[in-house]
py3Dmol code that shows the C-alpha trace and the ligand (Angstrom):
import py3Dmol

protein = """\
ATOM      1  CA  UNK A   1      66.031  95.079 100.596  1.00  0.00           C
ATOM      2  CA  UNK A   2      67.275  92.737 103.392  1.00  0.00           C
ATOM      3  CA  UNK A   3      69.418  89.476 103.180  1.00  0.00           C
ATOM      4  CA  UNK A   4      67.972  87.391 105.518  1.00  0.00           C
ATOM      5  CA  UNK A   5      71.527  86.513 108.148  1.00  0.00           C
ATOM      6  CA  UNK A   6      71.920  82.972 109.089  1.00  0.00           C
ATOM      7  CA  UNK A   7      71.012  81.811 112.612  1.00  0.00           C
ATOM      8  CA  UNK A   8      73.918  82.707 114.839  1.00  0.00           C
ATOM      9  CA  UNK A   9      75.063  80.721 117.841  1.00  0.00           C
ATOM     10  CA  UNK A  10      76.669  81.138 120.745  1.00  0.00           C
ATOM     11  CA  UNK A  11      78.066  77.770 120.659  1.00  0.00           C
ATOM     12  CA  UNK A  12      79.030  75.071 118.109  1.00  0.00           C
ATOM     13  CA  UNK A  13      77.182  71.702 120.286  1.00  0.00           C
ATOM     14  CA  UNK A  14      74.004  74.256 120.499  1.00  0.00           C
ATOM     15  CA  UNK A  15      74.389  74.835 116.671  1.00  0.00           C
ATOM     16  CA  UNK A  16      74.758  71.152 116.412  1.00  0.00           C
ATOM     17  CA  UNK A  17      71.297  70.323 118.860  1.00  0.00           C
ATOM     18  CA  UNK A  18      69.647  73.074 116.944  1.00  0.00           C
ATOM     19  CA  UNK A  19      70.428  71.672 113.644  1.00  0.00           C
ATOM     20  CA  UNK A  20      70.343  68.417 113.630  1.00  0.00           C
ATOM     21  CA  UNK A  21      68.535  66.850 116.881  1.00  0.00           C
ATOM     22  CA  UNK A  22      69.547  66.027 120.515  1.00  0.00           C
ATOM     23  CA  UNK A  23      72.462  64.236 120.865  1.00  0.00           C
ATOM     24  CA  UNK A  24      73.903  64.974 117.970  1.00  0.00           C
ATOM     25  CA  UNK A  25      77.790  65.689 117.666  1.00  0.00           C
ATOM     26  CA  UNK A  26      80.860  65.452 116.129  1.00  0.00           C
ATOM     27  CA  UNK A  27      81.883  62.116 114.986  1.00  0.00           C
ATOM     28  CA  UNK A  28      85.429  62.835 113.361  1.00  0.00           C
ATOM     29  CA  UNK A  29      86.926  65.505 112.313  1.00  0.00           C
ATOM     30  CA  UNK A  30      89.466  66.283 109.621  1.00  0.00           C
ATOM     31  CA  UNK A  31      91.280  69.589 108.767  1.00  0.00           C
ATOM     32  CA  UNK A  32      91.363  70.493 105.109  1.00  0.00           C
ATOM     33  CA  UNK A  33      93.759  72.595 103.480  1.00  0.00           C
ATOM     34  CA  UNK A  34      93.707  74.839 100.858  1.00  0.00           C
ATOM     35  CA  UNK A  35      92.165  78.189 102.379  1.00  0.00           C
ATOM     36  CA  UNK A  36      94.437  81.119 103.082  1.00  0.00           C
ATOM     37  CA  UNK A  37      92.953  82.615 105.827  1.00  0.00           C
ATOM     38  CA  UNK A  38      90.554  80.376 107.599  1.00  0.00           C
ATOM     39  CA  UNK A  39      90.631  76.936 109.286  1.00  0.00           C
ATOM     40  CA  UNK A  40      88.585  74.452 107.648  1.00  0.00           C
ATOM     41  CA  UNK A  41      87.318  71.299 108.332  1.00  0.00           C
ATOM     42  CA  UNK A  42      85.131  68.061 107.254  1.00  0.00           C
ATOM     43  CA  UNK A  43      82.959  67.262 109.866  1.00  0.00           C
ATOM     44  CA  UNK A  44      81.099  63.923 110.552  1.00  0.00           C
ATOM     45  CA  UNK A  45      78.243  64.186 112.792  1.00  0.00           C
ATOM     46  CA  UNK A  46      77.316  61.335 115.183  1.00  0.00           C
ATOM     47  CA  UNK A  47      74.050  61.127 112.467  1.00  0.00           C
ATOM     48  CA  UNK A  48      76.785  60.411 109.553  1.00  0.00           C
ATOM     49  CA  UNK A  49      76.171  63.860 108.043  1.00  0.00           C
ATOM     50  CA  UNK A  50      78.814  65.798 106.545  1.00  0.00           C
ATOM     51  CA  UNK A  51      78.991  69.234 107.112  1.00  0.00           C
ATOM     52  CA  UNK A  52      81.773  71.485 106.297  1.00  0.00           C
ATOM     53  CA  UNK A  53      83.204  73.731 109.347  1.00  0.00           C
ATOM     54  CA  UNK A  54      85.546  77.402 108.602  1.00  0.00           C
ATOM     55  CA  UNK A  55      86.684  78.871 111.734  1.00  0.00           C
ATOM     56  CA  UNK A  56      89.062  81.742 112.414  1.00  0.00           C
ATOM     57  CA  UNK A  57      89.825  83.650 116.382  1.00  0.00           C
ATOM     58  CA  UNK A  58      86.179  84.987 117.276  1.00  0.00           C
ATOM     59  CA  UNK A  59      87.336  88.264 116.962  1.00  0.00           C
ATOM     60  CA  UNK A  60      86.886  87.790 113.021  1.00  0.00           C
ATOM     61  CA  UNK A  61      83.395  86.695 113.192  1.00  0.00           C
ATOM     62  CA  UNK A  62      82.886  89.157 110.792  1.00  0.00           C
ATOM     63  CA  UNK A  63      84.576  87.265 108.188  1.00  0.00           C
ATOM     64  CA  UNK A  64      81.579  84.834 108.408  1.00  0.00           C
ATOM     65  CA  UNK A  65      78.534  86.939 108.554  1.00  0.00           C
ATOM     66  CA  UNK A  66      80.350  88.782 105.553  1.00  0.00           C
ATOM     67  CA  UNK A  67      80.841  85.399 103.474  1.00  0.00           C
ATOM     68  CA  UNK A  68      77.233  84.399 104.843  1.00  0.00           C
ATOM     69  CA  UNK A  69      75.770  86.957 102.933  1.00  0.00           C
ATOM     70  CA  UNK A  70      77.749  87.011 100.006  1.00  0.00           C
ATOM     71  CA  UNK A  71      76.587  83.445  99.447  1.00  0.00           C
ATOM     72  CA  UNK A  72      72.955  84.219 100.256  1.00  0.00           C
ATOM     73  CA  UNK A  73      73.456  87.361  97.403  1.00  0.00           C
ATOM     74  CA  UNK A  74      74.462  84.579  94.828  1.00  0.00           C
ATOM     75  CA  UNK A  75      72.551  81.831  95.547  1.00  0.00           C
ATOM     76  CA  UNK A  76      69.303  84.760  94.956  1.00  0.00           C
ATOM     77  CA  UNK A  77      70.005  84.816  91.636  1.00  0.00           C
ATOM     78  CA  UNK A  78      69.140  81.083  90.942  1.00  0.00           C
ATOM     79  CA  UNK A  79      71.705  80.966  88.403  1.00  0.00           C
ATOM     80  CA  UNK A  80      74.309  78.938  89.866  1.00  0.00           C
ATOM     81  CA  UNK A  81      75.006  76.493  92.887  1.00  0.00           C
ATOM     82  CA  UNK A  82      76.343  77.841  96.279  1.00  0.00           C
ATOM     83  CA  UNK A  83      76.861  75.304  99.586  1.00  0.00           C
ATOM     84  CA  UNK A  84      73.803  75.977 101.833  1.00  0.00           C
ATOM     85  CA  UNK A  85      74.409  77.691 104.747  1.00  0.00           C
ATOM     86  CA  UNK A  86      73.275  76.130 108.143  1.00  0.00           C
ATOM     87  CA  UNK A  87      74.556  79.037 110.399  1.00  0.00           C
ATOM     88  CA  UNK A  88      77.436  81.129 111.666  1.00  0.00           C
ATOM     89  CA  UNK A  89      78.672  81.534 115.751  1.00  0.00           C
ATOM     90  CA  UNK A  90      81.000  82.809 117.964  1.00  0.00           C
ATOM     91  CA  UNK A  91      82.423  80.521 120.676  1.00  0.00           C
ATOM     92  CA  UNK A  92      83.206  82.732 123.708  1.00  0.00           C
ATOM     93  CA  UNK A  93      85.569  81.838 126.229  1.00  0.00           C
ATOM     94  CA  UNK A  94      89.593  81.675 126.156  1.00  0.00           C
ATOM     95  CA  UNK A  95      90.419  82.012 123.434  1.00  0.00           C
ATOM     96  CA  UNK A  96      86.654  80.533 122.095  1.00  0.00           C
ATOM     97  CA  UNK A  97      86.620  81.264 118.217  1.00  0.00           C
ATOM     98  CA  UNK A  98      84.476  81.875 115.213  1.00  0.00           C
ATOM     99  CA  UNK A  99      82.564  79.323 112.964  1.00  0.00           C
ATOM    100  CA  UNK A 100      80.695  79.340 109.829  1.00  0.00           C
ATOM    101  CA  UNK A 101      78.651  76.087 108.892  1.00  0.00           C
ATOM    102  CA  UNK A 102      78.100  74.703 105.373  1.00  0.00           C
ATOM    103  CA  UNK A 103      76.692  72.350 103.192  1.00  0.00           C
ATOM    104  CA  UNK A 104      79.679  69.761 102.370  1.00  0.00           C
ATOM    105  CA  UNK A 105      80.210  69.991  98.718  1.00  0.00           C
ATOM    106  CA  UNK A 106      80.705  66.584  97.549  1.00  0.00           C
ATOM    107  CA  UNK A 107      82.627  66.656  94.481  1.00  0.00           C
ATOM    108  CA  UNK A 108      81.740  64.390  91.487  1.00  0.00           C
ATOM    109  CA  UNK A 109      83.434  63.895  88.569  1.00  0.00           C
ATOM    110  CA  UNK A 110      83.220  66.974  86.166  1.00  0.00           C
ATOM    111  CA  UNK A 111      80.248  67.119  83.517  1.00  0.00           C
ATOM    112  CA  UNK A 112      81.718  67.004  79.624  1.00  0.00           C
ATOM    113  CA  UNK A 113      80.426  70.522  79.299  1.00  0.00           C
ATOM    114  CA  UNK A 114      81.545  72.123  81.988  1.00  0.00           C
ATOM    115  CA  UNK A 115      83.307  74.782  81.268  1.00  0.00           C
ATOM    116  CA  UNK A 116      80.493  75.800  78.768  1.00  0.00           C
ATOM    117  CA  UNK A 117      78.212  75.714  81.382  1.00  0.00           C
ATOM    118  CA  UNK A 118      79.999  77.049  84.266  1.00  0.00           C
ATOM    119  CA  UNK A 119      80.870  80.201  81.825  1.00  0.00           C
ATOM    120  CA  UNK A 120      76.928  80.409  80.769  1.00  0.00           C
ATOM    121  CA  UNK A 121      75.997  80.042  84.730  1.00  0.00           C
ATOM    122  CA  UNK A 122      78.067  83.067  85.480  1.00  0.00           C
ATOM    123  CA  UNK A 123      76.804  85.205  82.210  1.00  0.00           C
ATOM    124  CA  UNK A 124      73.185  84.365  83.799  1.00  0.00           C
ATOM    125  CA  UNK A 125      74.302  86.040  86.823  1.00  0.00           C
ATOM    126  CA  UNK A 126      76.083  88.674  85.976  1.00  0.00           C
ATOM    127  CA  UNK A 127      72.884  89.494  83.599  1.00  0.00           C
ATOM    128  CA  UNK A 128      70.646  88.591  86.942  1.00  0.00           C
ATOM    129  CA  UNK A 129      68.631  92.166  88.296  1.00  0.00           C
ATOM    130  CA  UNK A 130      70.763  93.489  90.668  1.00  0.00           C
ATOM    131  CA  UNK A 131      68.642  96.390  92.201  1.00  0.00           C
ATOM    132  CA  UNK A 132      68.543  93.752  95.687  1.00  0.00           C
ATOM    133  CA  UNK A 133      72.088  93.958  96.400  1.00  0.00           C
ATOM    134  CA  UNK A 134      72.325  97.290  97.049  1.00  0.00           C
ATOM    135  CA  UNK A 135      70.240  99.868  99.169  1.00  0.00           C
ATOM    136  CA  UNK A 136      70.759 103.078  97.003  1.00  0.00           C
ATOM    137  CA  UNK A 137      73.032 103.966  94.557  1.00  0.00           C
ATOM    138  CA  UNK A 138      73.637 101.238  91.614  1.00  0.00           C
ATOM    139  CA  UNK A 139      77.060  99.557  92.514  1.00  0.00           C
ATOM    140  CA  UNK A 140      78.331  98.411  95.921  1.00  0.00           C
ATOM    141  CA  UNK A 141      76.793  96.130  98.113  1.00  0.00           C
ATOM    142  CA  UNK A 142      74.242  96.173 101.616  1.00  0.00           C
ATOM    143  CA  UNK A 143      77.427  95.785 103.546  1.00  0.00           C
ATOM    144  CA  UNK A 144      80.837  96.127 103.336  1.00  0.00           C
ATOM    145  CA  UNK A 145      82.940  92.783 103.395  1.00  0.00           C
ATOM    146  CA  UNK A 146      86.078  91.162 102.652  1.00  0.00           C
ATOM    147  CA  UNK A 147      88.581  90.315 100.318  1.00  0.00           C
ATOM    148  CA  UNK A 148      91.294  87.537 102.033  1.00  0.00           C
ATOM    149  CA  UNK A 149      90.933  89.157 105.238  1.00  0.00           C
ATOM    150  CA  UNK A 150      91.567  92.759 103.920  1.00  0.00           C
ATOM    151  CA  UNK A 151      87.594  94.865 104.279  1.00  0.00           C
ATOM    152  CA  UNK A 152      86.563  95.976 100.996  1.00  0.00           C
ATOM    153  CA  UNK A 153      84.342  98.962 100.960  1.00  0.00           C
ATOM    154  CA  UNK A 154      80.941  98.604  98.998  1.00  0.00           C
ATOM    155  CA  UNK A 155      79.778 101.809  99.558  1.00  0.00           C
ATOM    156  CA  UNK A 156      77.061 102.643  96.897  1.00  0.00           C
ATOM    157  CA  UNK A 157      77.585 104.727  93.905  1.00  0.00           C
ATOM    158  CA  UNK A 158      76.082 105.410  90.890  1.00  0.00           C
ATOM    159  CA  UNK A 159      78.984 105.258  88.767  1.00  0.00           C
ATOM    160  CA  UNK A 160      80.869 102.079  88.317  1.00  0.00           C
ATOM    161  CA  UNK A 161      84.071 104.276  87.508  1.00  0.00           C
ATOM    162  CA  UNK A 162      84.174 106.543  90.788  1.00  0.00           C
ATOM    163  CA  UNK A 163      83.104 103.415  92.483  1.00  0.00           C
ATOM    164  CA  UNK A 164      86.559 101.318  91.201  1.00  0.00           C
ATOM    165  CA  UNK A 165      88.411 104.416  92.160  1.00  0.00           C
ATOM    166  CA  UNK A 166      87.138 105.233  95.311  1.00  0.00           C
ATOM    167  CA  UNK A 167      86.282 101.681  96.853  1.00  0.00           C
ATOM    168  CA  UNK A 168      88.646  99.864  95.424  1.00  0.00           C
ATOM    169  CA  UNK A 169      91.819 100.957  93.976  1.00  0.00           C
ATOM    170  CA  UNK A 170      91.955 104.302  96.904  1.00  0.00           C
ATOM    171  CA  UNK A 171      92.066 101.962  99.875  1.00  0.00           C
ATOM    172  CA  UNK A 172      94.457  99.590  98.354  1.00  0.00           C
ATOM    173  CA  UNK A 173      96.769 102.038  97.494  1.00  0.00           C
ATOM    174  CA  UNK A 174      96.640 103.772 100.451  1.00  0.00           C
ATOM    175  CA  UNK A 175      97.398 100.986 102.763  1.00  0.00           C
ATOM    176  CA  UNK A 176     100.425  99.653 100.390  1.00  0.00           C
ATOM    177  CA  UNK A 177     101.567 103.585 100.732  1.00  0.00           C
ATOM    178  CA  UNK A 178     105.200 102.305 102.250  1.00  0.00           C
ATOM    179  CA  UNK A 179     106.212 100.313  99.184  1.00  0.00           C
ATOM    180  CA  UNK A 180     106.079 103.918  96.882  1.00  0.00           C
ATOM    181  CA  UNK A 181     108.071 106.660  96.878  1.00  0.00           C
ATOM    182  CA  UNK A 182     107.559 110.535  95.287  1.00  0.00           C
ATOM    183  CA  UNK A 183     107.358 109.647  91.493  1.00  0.00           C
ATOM    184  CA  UNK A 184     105.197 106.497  92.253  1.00  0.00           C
ATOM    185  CA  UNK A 185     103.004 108.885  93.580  1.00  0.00           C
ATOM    186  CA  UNK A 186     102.519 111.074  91.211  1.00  0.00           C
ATOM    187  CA  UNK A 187     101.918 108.274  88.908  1.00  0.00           C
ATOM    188  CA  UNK A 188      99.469 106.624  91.045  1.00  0.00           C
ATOM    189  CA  UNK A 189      98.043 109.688  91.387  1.00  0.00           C
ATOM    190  CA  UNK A 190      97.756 110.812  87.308  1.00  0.00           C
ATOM    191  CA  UNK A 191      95.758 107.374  87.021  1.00  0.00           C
ATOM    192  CA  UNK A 192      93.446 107.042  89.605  1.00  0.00           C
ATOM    193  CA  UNK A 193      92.669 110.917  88.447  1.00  0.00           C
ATOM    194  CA  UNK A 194      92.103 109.309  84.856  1.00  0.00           C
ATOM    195  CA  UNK A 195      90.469 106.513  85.363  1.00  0.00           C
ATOM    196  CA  UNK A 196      87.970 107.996  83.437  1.00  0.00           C
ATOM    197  CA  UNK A 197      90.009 107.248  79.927  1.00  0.00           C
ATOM    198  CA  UNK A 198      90.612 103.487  80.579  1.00  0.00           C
ATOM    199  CA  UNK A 199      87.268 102.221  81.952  1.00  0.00           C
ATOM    200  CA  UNK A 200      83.798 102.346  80.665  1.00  0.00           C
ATOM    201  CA  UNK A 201      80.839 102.287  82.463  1.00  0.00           C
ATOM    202  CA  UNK A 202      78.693  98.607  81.577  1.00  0.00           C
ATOM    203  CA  UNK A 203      75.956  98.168  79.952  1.00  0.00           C
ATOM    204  CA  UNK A 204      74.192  96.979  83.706  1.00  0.00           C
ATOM    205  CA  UNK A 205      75.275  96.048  86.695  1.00  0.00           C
ATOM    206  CA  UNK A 206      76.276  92.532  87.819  1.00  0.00           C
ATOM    207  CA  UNK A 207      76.209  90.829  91.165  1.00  0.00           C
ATOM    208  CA  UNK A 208      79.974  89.685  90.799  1.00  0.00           C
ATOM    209  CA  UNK A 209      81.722  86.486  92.610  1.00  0.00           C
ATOM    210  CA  UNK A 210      84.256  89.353  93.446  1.00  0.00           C
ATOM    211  CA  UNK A 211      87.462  86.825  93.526  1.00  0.00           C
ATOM    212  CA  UNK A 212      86.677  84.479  91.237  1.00  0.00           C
ATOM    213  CA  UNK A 213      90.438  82.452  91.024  1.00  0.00           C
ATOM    214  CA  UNK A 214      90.783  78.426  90.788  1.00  0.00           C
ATOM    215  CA  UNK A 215      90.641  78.124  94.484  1.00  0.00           C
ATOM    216  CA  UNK A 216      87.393  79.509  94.721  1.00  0.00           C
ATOM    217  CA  UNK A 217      84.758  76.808  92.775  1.00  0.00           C
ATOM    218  CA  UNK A 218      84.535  73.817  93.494  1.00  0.00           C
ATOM    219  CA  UNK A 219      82.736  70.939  91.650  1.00  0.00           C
ATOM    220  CA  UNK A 220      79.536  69.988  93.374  1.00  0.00           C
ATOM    221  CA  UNK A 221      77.722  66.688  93.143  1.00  0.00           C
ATOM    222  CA  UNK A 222      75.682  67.362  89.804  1.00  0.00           C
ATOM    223  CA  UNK A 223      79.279  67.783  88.214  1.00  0.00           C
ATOM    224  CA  UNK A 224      79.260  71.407  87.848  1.00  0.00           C
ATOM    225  CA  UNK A 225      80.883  74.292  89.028  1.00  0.00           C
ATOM    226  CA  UNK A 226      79.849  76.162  92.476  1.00  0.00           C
ATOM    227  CA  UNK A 227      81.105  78.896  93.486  1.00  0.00           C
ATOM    228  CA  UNK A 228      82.766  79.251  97.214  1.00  0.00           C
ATOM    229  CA  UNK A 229      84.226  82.329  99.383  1.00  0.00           C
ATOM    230  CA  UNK A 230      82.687  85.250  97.804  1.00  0.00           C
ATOM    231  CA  UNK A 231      83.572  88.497  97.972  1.00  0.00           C
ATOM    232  CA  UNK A 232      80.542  90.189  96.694  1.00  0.00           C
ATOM    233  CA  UNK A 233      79.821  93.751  95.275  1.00  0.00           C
ATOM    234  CA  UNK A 234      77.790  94.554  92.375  1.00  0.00           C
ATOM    235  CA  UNK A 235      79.940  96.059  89.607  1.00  0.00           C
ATOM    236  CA  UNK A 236      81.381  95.443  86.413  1.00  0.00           C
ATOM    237  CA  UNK A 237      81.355  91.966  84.898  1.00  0.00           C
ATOM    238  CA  UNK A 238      84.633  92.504  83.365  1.00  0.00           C
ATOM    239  CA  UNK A 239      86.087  92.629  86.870  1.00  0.00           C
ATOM    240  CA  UNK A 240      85.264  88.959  87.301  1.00  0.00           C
ATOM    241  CA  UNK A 241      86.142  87.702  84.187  1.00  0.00           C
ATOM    242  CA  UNK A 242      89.664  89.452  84.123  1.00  0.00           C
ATOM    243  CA  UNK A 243      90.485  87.687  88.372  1.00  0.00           C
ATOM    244  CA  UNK A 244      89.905  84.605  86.089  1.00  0.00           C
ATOM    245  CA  UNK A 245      92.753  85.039  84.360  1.00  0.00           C
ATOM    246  CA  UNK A 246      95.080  86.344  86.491  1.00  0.00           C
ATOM    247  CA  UNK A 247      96.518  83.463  87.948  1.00  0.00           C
ATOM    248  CA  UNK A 248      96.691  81.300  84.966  1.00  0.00           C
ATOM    249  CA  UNK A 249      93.403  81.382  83.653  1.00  0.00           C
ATOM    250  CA  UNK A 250      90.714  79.289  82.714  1.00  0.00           C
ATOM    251  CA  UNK A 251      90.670  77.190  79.631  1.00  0.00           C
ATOM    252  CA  UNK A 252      89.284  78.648  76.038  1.00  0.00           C
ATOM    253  CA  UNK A 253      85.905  76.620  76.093  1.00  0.00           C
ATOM    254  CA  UNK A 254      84.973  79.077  79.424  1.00  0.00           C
ATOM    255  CA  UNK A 255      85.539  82.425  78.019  1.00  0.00           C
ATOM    256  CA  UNK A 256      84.264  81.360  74.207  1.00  0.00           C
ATOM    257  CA  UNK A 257      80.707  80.283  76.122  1.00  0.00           C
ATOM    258  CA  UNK A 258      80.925  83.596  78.495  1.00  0.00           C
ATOM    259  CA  UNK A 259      81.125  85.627  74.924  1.00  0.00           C
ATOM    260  CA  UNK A 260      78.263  83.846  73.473  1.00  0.00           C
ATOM    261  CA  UNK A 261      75.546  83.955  76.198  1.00  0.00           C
ATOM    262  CA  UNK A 262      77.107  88.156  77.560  1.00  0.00           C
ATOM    263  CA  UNK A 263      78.909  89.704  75.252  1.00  0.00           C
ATOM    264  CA  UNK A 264      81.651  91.332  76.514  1.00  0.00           C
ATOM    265  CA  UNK A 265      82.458  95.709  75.626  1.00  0.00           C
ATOM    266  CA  UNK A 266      85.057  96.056  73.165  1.00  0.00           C
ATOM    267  CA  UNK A 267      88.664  96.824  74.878  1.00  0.00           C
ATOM    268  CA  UNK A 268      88.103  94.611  77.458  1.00  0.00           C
ATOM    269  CA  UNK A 269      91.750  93.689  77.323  1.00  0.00           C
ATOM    270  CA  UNK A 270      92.924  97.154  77.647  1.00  0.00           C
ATOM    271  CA  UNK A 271      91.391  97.309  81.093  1.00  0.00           C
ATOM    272  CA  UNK A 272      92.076  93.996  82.392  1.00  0.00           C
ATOM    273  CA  UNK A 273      94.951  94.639  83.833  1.00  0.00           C
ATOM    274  CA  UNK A 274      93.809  97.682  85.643  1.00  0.00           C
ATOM    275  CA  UNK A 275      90.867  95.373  87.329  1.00  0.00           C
ATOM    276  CA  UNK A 276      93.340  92.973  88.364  1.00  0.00           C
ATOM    277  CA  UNK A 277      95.304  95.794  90.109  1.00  0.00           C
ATOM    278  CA  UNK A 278      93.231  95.913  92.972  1.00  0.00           C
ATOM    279  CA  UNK A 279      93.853  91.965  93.517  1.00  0.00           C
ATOM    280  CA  UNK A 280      97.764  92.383  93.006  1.00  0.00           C
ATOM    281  CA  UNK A 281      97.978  95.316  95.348  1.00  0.00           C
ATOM    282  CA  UNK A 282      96.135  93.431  97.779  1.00  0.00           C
ATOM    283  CA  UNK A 283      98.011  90.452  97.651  1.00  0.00           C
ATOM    284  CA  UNK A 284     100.777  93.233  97.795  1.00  0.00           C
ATOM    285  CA  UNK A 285      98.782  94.409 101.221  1.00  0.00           C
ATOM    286  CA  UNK A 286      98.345  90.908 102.103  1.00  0.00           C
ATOM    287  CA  UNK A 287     101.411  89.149 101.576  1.00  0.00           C
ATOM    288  CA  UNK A 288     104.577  91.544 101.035  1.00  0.00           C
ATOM    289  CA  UNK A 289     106.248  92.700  98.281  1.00  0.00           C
ATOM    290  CA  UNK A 290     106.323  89.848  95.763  1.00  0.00           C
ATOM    291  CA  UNK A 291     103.990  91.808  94.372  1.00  0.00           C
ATOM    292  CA  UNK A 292     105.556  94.808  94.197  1.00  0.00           C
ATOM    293  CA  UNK A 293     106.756  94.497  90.671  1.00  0.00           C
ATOM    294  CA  UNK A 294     103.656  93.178  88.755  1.00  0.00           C
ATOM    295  CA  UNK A 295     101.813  96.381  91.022  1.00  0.00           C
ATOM    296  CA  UNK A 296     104.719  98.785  89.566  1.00  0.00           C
ATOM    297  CA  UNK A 297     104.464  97.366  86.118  1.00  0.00           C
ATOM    298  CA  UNK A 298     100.501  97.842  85.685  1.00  0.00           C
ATOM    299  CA  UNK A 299     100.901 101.406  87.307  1.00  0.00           C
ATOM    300  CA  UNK A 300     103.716 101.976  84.686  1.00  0.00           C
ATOM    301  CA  UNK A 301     101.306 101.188  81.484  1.00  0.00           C
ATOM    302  CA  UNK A 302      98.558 103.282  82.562  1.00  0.00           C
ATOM    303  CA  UNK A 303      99.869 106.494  83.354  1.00  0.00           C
ATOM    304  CA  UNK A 304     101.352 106.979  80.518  1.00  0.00           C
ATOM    305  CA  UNK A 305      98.264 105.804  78.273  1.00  0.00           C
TER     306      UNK A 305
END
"""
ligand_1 = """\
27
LIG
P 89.433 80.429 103.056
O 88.293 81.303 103.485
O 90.415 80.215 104.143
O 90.082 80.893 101.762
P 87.969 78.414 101.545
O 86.558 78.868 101.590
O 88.717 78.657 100.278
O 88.794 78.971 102.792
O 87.964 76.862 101.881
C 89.161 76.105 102.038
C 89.068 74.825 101.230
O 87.994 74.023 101.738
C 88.726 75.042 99.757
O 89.885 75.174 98.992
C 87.966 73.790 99.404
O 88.862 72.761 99.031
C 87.309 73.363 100.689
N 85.873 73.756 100.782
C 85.370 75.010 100.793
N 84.044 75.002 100.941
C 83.674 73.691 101.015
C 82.418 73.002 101.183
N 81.274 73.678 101.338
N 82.437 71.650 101.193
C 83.597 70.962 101.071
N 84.800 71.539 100.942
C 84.852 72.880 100.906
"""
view = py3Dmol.view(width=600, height=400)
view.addModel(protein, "pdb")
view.setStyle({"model": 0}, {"cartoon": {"style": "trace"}})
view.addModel(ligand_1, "xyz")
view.setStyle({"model": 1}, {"stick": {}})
view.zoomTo()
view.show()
């Protein structure tokens, strides 16, 4: 099975021409904030079009063709909005840089039932046949990507367990090595060797969002939720649902509609945390040792289990 990659350019007025018509070009532009590792912008094209412009140094074009795809993966599944994306580039020269193109999401007030239906939206696909997003092997994904601007591994497996061990919480730990000493070791080391007794295998695979916080949906214009910045894998479902609630969480309307329309495995909550470890230690990866302690405390509960 093959994505099909968004048109790439060499240069953002050639993008523009290609797009949009002769002539046409930015109007106005205005930086938005919010992202933590791109640039992003609101552009207005001389055709008063909106269009909504990422850009990083063009050595991370990757970034883009990554996110490219992981938005083409979701918006597959028909279950839930995505922005549409017009293409992707790399701007050579010195320094040039790297672009990604969107659909501008313009936000409208947010429907009464939207929680409820941004929950049922996801169940849909998470429940969604998966068998397209990966070339052998039942979880993983056709290409590795990223999460933040750390690569995540999606190399397929056929067990969701070894997979979480080996392609998630492995590479994590391994770059964060620094920040343990002997005995965190060997506790590191007695859980990732038992992962076996805290997780369970689903009942099928999901396409997941992959980093599914606040920052990453936005309302769109039909007053629902769409989903932004993807990290994409097929996996467990849980792993979505439990990023939802790790920085704050969602309110009780969302997870009472996810439960109705998937049911979710009993002892979820026992292996929340251990999902959300691979987030915290690459925050921990990301952005120092802040981290540290919530890392060292979810390490502490399960190797003892
Ligand atoms: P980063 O990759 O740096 O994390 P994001 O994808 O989160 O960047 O985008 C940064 C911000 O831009 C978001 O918080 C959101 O407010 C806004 N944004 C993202 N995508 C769109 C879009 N398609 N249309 C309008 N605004 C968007």
């Amino acid at each position: 099975m093959h994505l099909s990659s968004p048109q790439h350019f060499t240069s953002m007025k050639q993008a523009l021409i290609s797009l949009f018509g002769d002539g046409v070009k930015v109007a106005q532009s205005h930086r938005i904030s919010g992202g933590d590792i791109n640039e992003a912008y609101a552009l207005t094209l001389t055709n008063g079009t909106q269009i909504f412009l990422k850009s990083n140094t063009k050595e991370h074009a990757a970034f883009f063709t990554a996110e490219a795809s992981g938005l083409n993966a979701i918006a597959k599944t028909g279950c839930i909005k995505t922005p549409h994306i017009l293409c992707s580039g790399t701007e050579d020269g010195n320094p040039g840089f790297s672009f990604l193109l969107l659909e501008f999401i313009h936000s409208q007030n947010r429907a009464a039932d939207y929680w409820e239906s941004f929950a049922r939206q996801l169940a849909a696909m998470h429940q969604a046949p998966s068998t397209d997003f990966v070339s052998q092997g039942t979880y993983g994904f056709l290409q590795d990507n990223y999460i933040g601007s750390t690569k995540q591994r999606n190399t397929p497996k056929d067990s969701w367990i070894e997979f979480f061990g080996e392609c998630r919480l492995k590479p994590q730990f391994m770059a964060a090595s620094r920040y343990f000493d002997h005995t965190d070791l060997y506790k590191i080391n007695r859980l990732l060797d038992n992962l076996h007794l805290f997780l369970v295998e689903p009942e099928y695979p999901s396409l997941l969002h992959g980093d599914l916080w606040s920052g990453n949906f936005m309302t769109g214009n039909d007053g629902k939720a769409w989903l932004i910045d993807p990290a994409v894998y097929v996996g467990h479902a849980e792993a979505d649902i439990a990023m939802t609630e790790l920085f704050g969480g969602f309110p009780p309307a969302f997870y009472d509609a996810y439960q109705k329309a998937a049911p979710m495995q009993p002892g979820y909550h026992r292996r929340r945390d251990l999902y959300n470890l691979y987030h915290l230690l690459n925050h921990l990866n990301l952005f120092g040792r802040t981290y540290l302690s919530s890392v060292k405390r979810i390490i502490e509960h399960y190797h003892t289990f």
